[in-house]
N, C-alpha and C positions, 0 to 999 in steps of 0.2 A: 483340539489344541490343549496341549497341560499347561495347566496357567503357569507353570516357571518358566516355559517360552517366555511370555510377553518381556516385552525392554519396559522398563521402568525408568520413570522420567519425574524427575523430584521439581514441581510445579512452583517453587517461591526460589529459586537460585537465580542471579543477574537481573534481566529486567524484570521475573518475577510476576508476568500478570499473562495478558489473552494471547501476547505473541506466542510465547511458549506454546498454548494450545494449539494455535492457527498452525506451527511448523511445523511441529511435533504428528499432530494429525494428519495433514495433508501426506507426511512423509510415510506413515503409519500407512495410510492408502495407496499410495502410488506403491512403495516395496512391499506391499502383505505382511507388517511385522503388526501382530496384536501389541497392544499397548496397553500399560498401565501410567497415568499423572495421577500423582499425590501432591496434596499442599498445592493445591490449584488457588492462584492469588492471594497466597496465606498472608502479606506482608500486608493488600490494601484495607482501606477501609471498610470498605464491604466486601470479604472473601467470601472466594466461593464463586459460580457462573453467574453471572449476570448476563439478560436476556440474550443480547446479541452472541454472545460466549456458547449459551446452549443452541442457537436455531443455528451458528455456522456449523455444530457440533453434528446436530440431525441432520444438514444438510448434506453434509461428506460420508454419515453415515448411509443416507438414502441413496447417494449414486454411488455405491460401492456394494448396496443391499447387505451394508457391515450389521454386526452387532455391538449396541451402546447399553453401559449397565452406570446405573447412579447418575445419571444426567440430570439434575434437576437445577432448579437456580438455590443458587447460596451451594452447592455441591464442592466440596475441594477434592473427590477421589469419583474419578473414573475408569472403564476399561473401556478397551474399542477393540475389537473384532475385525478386522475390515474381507472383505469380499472382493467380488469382479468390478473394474469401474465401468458402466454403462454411458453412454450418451442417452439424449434424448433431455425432456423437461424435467427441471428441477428448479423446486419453489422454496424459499427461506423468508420467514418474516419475522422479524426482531420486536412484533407490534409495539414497538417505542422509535425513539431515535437511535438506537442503536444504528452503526454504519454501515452501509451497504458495502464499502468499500472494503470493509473489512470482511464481508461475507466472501466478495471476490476474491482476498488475497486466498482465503484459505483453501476453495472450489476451487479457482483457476488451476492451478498446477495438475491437480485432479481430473480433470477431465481432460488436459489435452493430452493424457494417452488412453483415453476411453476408444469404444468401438466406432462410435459413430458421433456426429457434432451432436452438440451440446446448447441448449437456450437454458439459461441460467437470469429464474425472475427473484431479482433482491428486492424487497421492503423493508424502509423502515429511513435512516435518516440519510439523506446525499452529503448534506452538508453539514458535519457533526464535529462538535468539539473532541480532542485527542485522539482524530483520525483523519486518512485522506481524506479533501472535497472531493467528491465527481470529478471537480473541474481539473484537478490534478491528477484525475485518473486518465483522464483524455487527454489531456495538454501535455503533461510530461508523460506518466508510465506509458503506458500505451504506445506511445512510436518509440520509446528505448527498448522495451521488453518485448518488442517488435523482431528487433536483432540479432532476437535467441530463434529465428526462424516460425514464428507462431503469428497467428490471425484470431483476431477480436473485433466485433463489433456492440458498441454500445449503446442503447437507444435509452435516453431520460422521456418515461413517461410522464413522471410526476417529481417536482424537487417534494424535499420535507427535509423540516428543522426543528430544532431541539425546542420543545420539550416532547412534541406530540409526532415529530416521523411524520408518516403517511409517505414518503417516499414512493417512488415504482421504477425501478432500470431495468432493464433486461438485457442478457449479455450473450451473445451468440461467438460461439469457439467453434471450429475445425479442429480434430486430433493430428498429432503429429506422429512422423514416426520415429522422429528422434529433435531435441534441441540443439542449433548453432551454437559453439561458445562465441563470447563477445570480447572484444578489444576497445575498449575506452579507456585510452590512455591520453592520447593529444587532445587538448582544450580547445585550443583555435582561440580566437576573440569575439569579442561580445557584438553581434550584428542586428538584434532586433528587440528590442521589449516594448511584449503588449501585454495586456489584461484585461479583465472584466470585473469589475463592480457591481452589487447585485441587490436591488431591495426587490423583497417578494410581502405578501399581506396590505395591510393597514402601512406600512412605511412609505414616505414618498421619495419620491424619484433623485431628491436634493441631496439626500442622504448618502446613496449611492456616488452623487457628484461631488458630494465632500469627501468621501474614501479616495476616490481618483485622482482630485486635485491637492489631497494632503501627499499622496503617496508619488506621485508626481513630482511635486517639489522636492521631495526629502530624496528621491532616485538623484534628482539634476544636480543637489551639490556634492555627486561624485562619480556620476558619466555624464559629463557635460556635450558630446558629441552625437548624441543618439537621441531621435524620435521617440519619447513614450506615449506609448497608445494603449489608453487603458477607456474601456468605452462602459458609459453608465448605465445599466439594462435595469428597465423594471418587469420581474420574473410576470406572464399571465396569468390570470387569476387560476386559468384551466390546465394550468402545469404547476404549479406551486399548491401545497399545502400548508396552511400555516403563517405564521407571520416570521422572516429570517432577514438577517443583511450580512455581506461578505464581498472580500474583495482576494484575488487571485492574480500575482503577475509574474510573467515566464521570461526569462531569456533564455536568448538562443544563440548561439554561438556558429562561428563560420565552419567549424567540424560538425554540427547538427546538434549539440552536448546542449540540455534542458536545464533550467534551474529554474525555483520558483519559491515566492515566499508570498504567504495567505494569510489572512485571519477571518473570524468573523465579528459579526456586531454582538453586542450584547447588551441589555437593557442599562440605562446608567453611564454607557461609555460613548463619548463625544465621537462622533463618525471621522473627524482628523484623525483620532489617537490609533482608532483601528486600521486605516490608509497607512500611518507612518511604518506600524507594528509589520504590517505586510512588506515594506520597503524596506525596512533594515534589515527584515530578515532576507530576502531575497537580497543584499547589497554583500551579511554574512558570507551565502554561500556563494558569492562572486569572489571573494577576497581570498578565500584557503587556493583557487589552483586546482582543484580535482574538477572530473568532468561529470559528476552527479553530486544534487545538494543533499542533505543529510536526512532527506525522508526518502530519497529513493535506492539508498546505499542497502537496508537493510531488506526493501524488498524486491531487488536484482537475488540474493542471495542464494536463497534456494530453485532458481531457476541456471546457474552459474554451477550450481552441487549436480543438478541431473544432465547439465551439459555434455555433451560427446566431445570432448577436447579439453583445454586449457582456456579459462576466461579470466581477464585482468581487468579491473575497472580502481580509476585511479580518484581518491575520496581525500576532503578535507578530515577534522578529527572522527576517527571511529566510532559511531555512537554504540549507548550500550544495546539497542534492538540488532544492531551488527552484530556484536560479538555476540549475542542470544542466539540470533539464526544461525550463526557461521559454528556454534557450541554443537546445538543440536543435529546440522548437519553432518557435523563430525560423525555425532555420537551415533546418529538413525542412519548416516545413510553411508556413509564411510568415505565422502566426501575431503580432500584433504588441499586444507587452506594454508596459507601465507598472506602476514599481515608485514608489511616493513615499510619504513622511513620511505619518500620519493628519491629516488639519487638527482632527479636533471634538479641543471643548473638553478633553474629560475625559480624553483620548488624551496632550494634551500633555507631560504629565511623564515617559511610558510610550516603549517602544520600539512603536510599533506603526505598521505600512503597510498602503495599499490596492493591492495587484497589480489592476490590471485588464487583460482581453483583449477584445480584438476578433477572435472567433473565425470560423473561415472558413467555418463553415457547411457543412461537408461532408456528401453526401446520399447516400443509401443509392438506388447506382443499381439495384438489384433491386423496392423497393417504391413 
């Protein structure tokens, strides 16, 4: 390959940090384009990969047997190579808190047009600050990204939390031979909110029951007509590492449409405060009218770009990891989106859009 092939991908433009890598990669893999990112995280405070950044890196690298140049941590410039995607085992560990989930985002798309299934072992942290919990990987993505015609299973060996990880999932994929496009456009109404509250280590079990019953009340004074069930788990000693607290609550709507809003504990912060945190935010993405909350918006997106059809999913305000994916997808995969105002009635007064893609339909040349 003559290196002026490679697409070149300017790594500090809009949201500026791992997504860009996570898209930009994965899309790099799936279509065979070599790639060059420069100004990798150039704007954060510590630019350059940081752990989880290079093991999702090596990881997409190994199941595509790509070639990776300059990957190292603190690194703002690399090139990727990529090769054939394979199935079979593939190992990632971030040995920190780095997110598992974030390992997923970038793998998954990856493997399901490999040859054969895929067992994908993530280490490192389930439940990490500035990314999915697990718990939102199973409760919400999981049965939306479901849609796009694909199968997942996810098995939590071990949680782990910030600062020490030790995490262990393990994620078993079947390849597909092409993605469904999806239609979430109708909301329906709100028919069920549950959760889980979670102390794992040295925290006791109260703790978790003050997340539940702060988050509880702060839900009631504004769905006064719905059961919340939010149940107080103390993680086993033989499934946790580490000492973490969190709490996780989903609605669900009569069209099957997930929302959810999370937080975790943190040393210093009263277990009420972290309950409420989760409650508003999940009451947030009740209130815009779109049928996905604003963490799931942006990682439908490139599953919606390799779609075989037209996929419309209908979002409160656009965040900027949206127009990050929905950029890059343009730009790697040729992907071509529409962002606009909602027209229906009831949207009106609301901040709420319908992104739609015309997805390219990319076909798994193995099946």
């Amino acid at each position: 390959m003559m290196a002026e092939q490679r697409v070149e991908v300017d790594g500090s433009i809009m949201e500026g940090g791992g997504q860009i890598l996570r898209v930009s990669t994965a899309l790099s893999c799936l279509l065979g384009l070599p790639l060059r990112v420069q100004k990798i995280r150039a704007g954060r405070s510590t630019p350059g990969l940081r752990p989880q950044h290079l093991s999702g890196l090596e990881m997409v690298r190994d199941l595509c047997d790509g070639q990776l140049e300059g990957a190292e941590i603190g690194s703002t410039e690399i090139t990727f190579t990529p090769e054939k995607i394979r199935g079979g085992i593939h190992t990632a560990d971030t040995k920190t808190a780095g997110s598992v989930c974030l390992l997923m985002q970038v793998s998954m798309p990856c493997v399901l047009f490999a040859a054969s299934p895929s067992e994908l072992r993530l280490k490192g942290g389930t439940n990490a600050e500035m990314a999915p919990q697990i718990d939102y990987t199973m409760m919400v993505f999981k049965p939306i990204v479901e849609k796009f015609g694909l199968k997942f299973n996810c098995d939590i060996k071990m949680r782990g939390y910030y600062p020490k990880g030790g995490g262990d999932v393990i994620v078993r994929i079947s390849p597909v031979k092409r993605l469904d496009p999806i239609n979430l456009t109708d909301r329906g109404s709100v028919t069920k909110i549950y959760g889980r509250a979670f102390v794992a280590g040295v925290l006791p079990l109260k703790v978790a029951k003050d997340m539940a019953a702060a988050a509880v009340r702060c839900i009631r004074k504004e769905v006064r007509d719905l059961y919340v069930n939010i149940q107080p788990v103390q993680e086993s000693r033989d499934q946790a590492f580490g000492n973490g607290s969190g709490i996780i609550i989903v609605a669900e709507t009569s069209t099957g449409c997930l929302f959810a809003g999370s937080s975790l504990g943190k040393r210093g912060v009263n277990a009420d405060k972290v309950g409420i945190e989760a409650a508003e935010m999940l009451l947030v993405n009740l209130r815009h009218g779109g049928t996905v909350d604003e963490y799931l918006q942006d990682q439908l997106i490139i599953f919606m770009a390799l779609a075989n059809g037209v996929s419309r999913i209908k979002t409160g305000p656009v965040t900027l990891h949206t127009q990050t994916a929905i950029h890059f997808a343009e730009h790697l995969a040729k992907a071509k989106f529409t962002v606009k105002k909602s027209e229906d009635e009831e949207d009106a007064s609301k901040d709420t859009y319908i992104i739609e893609c015309e997805g390219i339909g990319m076909a798994n040349p193995h099946l």
